[in-house]
N, C-alpha and C positions, 0 to 999 in steps of 0.2 A: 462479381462484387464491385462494388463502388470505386471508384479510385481517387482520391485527392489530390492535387498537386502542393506543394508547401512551397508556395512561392516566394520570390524574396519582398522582404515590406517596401512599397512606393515610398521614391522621394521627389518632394517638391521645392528643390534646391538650385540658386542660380549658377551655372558655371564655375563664377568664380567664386564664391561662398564652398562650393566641393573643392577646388582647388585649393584652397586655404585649409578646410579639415585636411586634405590628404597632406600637404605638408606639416601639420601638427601632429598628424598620426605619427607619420616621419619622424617629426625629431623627438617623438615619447612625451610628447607637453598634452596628449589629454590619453585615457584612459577608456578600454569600451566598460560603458553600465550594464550593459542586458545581452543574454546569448545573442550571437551571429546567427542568421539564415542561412542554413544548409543547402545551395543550388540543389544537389545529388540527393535528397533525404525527400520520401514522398510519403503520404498518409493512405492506410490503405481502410477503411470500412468494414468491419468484420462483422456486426451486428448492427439492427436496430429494433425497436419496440413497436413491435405488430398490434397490440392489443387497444382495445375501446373502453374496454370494461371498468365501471367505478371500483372503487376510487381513486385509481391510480392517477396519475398526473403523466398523460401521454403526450408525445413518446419521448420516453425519456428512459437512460440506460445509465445506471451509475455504478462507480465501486467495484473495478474490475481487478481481479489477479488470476497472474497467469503462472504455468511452470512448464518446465520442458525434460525432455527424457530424448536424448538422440535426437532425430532429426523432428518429432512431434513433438509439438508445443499444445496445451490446453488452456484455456482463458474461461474464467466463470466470472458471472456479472450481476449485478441486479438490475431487474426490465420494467418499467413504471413505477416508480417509484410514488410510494402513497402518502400523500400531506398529513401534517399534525392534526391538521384540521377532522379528519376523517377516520373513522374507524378502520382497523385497528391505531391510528395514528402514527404507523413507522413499518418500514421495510417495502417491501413490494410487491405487485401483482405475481411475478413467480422469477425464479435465477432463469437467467443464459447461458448458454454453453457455446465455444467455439474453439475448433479445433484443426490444425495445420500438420499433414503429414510430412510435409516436404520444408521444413526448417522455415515456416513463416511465408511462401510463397504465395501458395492457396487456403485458403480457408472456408469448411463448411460450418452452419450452425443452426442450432436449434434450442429447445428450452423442458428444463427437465421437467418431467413426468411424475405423477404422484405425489405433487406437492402440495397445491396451492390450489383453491378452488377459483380464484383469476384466470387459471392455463387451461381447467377446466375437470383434471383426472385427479384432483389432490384433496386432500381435506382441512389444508389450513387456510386463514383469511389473509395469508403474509408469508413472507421468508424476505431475510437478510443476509449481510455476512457470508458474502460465497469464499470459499479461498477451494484449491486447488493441491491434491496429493496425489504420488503415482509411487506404488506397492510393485517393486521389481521383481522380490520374491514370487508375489503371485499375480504379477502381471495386469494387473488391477490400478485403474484411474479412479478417483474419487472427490466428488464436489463435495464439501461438509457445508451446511448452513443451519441459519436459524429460523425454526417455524414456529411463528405467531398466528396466533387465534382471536376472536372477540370473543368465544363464548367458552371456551374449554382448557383447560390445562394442555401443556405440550412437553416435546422430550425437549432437556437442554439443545443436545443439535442434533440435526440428522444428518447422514450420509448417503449420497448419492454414488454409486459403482457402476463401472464402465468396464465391460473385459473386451472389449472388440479395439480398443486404441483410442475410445471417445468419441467414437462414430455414435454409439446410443446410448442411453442411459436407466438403469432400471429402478423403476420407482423405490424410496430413501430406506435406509435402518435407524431405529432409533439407537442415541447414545445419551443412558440415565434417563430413560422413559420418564420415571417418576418425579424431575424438575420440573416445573413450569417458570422457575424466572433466570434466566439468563441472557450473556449479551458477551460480543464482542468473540464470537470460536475463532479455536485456529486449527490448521489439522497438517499432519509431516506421518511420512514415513521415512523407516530406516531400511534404505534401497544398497547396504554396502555387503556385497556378499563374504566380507570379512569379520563384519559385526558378531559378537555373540549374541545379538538382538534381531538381528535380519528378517524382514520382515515384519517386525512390530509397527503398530501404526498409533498415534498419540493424538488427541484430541483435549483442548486448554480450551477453558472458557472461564467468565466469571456470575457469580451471582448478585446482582443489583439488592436483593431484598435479605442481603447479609454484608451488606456493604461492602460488594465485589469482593466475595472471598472466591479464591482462585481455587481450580476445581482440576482432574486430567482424568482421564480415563484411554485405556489401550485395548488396541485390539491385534492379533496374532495369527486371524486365520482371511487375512484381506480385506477386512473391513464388514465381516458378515455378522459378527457379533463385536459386544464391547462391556469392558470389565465393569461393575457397579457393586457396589457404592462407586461412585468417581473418587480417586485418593485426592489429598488435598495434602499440602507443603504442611510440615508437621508442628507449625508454631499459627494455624490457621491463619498465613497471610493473604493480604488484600492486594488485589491490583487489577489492571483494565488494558484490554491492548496486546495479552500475550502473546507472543509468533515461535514456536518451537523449532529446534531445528537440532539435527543429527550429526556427531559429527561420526568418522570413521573408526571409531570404535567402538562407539554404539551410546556415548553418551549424549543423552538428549539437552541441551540446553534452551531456555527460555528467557530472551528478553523481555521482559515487560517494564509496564509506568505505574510505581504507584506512588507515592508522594518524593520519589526520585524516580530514573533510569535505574532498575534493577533486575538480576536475574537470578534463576535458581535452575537446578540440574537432578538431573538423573542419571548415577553407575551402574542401575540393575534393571534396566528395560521395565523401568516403570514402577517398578516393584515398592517404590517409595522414593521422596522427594526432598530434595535439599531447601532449608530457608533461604530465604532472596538475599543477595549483598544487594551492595549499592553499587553500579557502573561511575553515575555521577549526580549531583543535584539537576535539576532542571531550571532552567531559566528560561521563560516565553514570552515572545511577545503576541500579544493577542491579534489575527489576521483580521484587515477590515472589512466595512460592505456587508458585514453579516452573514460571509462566507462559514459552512462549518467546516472547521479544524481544529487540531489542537496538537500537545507532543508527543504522540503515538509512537512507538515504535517499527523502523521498517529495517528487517534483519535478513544476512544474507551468511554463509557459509564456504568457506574456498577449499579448493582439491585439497590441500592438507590436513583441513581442520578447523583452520580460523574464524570465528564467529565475528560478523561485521556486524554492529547497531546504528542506527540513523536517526535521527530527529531530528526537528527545527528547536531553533534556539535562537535568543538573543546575546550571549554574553559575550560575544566581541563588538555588538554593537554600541555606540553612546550611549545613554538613557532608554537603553533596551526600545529600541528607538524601531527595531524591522529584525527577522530571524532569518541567520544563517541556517544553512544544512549543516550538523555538525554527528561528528561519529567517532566510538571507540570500539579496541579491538580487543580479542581475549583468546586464546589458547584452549582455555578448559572451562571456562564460564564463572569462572570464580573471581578470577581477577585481571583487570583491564585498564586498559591505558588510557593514557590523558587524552581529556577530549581535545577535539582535532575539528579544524573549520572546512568545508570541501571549500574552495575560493574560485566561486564561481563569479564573484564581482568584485569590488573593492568594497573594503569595510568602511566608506564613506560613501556608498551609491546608497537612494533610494527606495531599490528594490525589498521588496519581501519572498519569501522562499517556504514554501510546505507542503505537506503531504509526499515525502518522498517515497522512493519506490527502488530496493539497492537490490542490483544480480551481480553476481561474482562467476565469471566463466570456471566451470568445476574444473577444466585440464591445467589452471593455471592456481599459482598459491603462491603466498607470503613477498618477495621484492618486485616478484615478476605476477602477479595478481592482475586479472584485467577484469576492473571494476566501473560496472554501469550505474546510471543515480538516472532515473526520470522524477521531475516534481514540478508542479505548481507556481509561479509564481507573481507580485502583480509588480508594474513596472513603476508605481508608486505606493508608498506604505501607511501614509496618509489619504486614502483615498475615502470614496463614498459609494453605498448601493448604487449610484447613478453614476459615477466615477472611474472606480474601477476597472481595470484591466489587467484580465487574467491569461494567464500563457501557457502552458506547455513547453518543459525545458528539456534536455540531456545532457549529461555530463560523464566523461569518462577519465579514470586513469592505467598506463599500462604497466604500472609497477609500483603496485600496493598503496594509493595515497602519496609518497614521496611529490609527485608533481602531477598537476592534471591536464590534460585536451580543454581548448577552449568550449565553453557550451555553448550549443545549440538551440535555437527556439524550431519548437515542434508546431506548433498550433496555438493561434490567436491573433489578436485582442479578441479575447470574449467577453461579454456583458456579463455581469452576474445576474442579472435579472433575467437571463435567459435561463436559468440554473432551477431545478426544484426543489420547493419548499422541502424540510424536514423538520421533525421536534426539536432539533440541533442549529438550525440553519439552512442556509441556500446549498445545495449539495453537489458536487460531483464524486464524493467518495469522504471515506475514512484512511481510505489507503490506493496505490496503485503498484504496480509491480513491475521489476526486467527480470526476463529470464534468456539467456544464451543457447544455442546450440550451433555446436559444429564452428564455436569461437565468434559467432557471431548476436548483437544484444538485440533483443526484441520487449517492449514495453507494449502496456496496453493501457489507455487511457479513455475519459471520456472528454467530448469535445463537442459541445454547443455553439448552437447556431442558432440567429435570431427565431424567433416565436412565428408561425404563422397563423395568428389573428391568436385564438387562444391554447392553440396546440402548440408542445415544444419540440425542439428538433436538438437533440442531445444522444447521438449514438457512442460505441464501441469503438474505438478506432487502434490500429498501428503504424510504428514509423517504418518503414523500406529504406533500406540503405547505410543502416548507420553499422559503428565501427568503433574499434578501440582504439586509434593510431599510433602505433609507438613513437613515433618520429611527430615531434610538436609538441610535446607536451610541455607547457612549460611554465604554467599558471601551480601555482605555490603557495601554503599559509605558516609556511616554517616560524616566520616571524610574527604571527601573530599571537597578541595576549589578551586573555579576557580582561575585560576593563573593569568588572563589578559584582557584584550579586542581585542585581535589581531581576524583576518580572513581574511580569501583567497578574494581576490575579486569577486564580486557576476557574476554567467554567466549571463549572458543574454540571458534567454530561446527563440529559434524560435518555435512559438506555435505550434500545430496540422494544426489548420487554420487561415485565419487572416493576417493582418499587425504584426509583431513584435512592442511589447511596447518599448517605450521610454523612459517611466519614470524612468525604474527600475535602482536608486541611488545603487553607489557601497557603499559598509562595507568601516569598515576603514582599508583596506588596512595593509599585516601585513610586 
């Protein structure tokens, strides 16, 4: 596999000009704006996009999540991603799969089968939306995505099963055969052999052409079959974004966005669905360059139970001016705590922040919680398509939020115009992910690299080395407070597939 080094960034500074910063450093009179360069921290290569075939936009690898079980870790991705411009106009020529036996060290990969008429054994024109579940019960890995057509109706999503460890994978199941418009799945099992649920596996998507009404369906014998009708929250709510997650005793809880940060839960393995509260209103500021993003939810779960949610937001900034990482926490999914800034900069830098990606190491919870964040960010918030500069972050704390590790930059300056088009925007994802093993964080990101002539060079990547430190942490937002209710007016997302919703109410406008 590829290996990267994550060097530290060059400087072209005279002697004494460093000697003067490092005395400022010294006496606390300036502030760092942007993660530090991790000497020890390397990038390792774990996929890239082999294919030729229209109309994908090669090679280009976006949209990656990962999850881990013991010392194997699994990563699915999307592999050429297909411009607006071109039929089906969204998703991509087929998902990738990569997978590490040995806690992130080695990794092999390849791309699943029976999907996609791109990879060449499949029968759809697309798939999206890969995310990543592992069924303890029955020993079973599973890619969930979405398969798109130009000419035929499809199941809301399918699932792809792995019993070997993620070495192979055997062509998809459908889940609610009879949908054809959905967008945005998510898919969780309940791996706690305490659970009265154990075993069960949950699949959250929504439907675009009912204006993202929220949909779930389960499955109990490994993902080989799945319940239909799909239940739906019993006051037919809307939302986009959902990420399900289990806690240890079997109730299922689901973050999602729909005209707030809200979630809804399940006490009976499925059996039927709580209406959403509200976590918190959203406040966004809209990322620039034409980047797609938006305030999606990135949810994470700790050894005891605690459901972590993550978004970008603006409300500690001025005139909703650039978006912090901000998150709350909840116990049982019903009710949750004030939202909380991760302070990875000063609420007077420049920077902008999104697409985060939160792993919570499962053997640790609640004061002594050791929480990973990789995300997105550009080192100015006013910038332009020609401007912009995109990064690759990490952030950690080793005792619940209370105080964080300074962050890390992982990878960049990237151009955004090295990035692929989509209906949405320049892309490198909707989401990206940390998952831990053996106390250790592993993210999976994408990471471009200039264009050669008209082909792009956007792979798969992970970081080597990194950690949760106890000792250092000492970046803090105890004292900060929102300053307002302003945000950017909301986009209105064009799904994967589907009718675009209607519903989706703009913020209040700043």
């Amino acid at each position: 596999m590829k290996r990267v080094s994550c060097a530290p960034a060059r400087l072209s500074l005279i002697p004494a000009l460093i000697v003067l910063i490092l005395f400022l450093a010294a006496a606390g009179m300036i502030s760092a704006q942007a993660p530090a360069v991790a000497p020890a921290v390397s990038l390792t290569q774990i996929s890239s996009d082999p294919f030729t075939v229209p109309p994908g936009q090669h090679a280009t690898e976006v949209e990656p999540h990962v999850l881990a079980n013991g010392s194997t870790l699994v990563a699915a991705f999307q592999v050429g991603r297909i411009p607006a411009s071109s039929p089906p106009g969204a998703g991509a020529t087929d998902i990738g799969w990569a997978t590490s036996t040995d806690g992130g060290n080695t990794w092999t990969h390849g791309f699943l089968p029976g999907l996609t008429v791109g990879e060449g054994s499949g029968p759809y024109s697309a798939a999206s939306d890969p995310e990543v579940a592992y069924d303890a019960k029955h020993n079973v890995w599973m890619i969930a995505s979405l398969p798109i057509s130009n000419t035929s109706s499809t199941p809301a999503v399918v699932v792809s099963r792995s019993t070997d460890g993620g070495s192979t994978w055997n062509n998809p199941v459908s889940v609610d055969a009879t949908s054809s418009n959905s967008d945005k799945n998510w898919i969780v099992c309940d791996s706690f052999s305490s659970s009265p649920y154990y075993g069960n596996c949950y699949v959250e998507w929504d439907n675009p052409s009912l204006d993202d009404l929220i949909l779930m369906s389960t499955s109990s014998d490994g993902g080989l079959t799945w319940s239909s009708p799909a239940e739906t929250t019993p006051t037919a709510s809307f939302g986009i974004g959902g990420q399900p997650l289990v806690q240890p005793n079997g109730t299922v809880v689901v973050p999602i966005e729909t005209n707030n940060m809200s979630s809804f839960v399940s006490t009976n393995g499925g059996a039927s669905w709580s209406t959403p509260v509200t976590i918190s209103n959203i406040q966004s500021h809209i990322d620039a360059g034409g980047i797609r993003s938006g305030p999606l939810p990135s949810a994470a779960i700790d050894g005891a139970g605690t459901v972590w949610v993550v978004w970008e937001d603006c409300r500690f900034r001025a005139s909703c001016s650039t978006n912090d990482l901000v998150y709350s926490t909840s116990s049982n999914g019903t009710t949750w705590s004030t939202v909380t800034r991760v302070p990875i900069d000063p609420v007077t830098s420049s920077l902008d922040h999104f697409i985060p990606g939160i792993g919570i190491d499962p053997a640790t919870s609640g004061t002594g919680a050791h929480v990973g964040i990789h995300f997105y960010w550009y080192s100015k918030s006013n910038c332009t398509s020609s401007t912009c500069e995109l990064y690759v972050g990490y952030i950690s704390s080793p005792n619940g939020g209370t105080t964080w590790n300074k962050p890390i930059k992982l990878a960049g300056p990237m151009k955004v115009t090295w990035l692929p088009n989509s209906q949405n925007g320049l892309m490198v994802g909707d989401y990206i992910a940390t998952a831990f093993t053996n106390g250790v964080p592993h993210g999976v990101f994408a990471v471009a690299t200039a264009k050669s002539g008209s082909t792009f060079n956007e792979a798969t990547y992970t970081a080597q080395g990194l950690s949760v430190p106890v000792e250092g942490a000492v970046l803090s937002s105890a004292n900060d407070k929102p300053l307002h209710k302003l945000s950017d007016k909301i986009e209105k997302e064009q799904p994967e597939k589907g009718i675009p919703p209607s519903r989706r109410a703009n913020r209040s406008a700043k």
